[in-house]
Structures are given as C-alpha cells and as structure tokens.
C-alpha positions as CSV (number, residue, x, y, z in Angstrom):
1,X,109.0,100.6,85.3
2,X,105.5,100.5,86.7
3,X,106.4,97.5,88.6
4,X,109.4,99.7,90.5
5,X,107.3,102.7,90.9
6,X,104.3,100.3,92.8
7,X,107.1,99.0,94.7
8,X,108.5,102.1,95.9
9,X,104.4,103.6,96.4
10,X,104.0,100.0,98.9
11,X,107.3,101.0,101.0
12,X,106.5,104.6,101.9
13,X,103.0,103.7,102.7
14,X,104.0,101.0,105.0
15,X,106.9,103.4,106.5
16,X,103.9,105.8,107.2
17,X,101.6,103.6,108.5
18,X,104.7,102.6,111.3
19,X,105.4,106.3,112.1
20,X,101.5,106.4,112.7
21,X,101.8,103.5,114.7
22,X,105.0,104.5,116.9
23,X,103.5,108.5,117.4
24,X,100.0,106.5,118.7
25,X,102.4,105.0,121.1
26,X,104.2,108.1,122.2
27,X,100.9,109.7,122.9
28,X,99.2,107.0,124.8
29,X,102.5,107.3,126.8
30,X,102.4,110.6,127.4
31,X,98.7,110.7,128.4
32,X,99.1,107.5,130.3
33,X,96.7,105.3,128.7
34,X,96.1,101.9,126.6
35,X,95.5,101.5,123.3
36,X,92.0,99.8,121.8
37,X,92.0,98.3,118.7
38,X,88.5,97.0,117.2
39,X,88.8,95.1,114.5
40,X,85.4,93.8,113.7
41,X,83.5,93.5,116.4
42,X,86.5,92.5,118.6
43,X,87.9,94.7,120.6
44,X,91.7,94.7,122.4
45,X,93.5,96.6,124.5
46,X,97.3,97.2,124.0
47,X,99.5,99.0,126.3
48,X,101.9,101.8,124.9
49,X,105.1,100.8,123.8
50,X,108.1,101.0,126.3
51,X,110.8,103.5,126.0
52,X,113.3,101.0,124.5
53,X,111.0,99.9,122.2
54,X,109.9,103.5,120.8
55,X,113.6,104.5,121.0
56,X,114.4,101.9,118.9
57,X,112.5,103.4,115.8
C-alpha cells in the first residue's frame, strides 16, 4: 500500500514539475526572451519552446 501511494506522490510531482517547465516556456515566449539555467556554477541559455512543441502538452 505505501509502495502505491509513493508511486502515485512521484507521478504528480513530476506532472507538476512539467507544467512548471512548459508555463516557463510560454512566458519566456511571451516576453521574448531565453531561458538560463545554472546548475552549479554552469550556466546555459535555452530558447523557449516553439508553438508545436508547447501545443503538444
């Protein structure tokens, strides 16, 4: 039982971190702008999704 509650705790937080990630996307869109991402001390720069691939969420 524990096992399929974990289980179903893992799935909504990973289906929240990708509606985080998509409405990052739709922003940076919006306001016409990249995306950093730091990880460490490395830093990246990501340009927002297209419209076919936000549409496709």
């Amino acid at each position: 039982m524990q096992e399929e509650v974990a289980e179903k705790i893992l799935k909504t937080a990973e289906e929240a971190c990708f509606d985080v990630m998509f409405e990052i996307h739709k922003v940076a869109r919006r306001h016409n702008t990249a995306i950093v991402v730091e990880v460490g001390d490395v830093h990246a720069e990501k340009h927002p999704f297209t419209d076919i691939e936000l549409s496709a969420h």
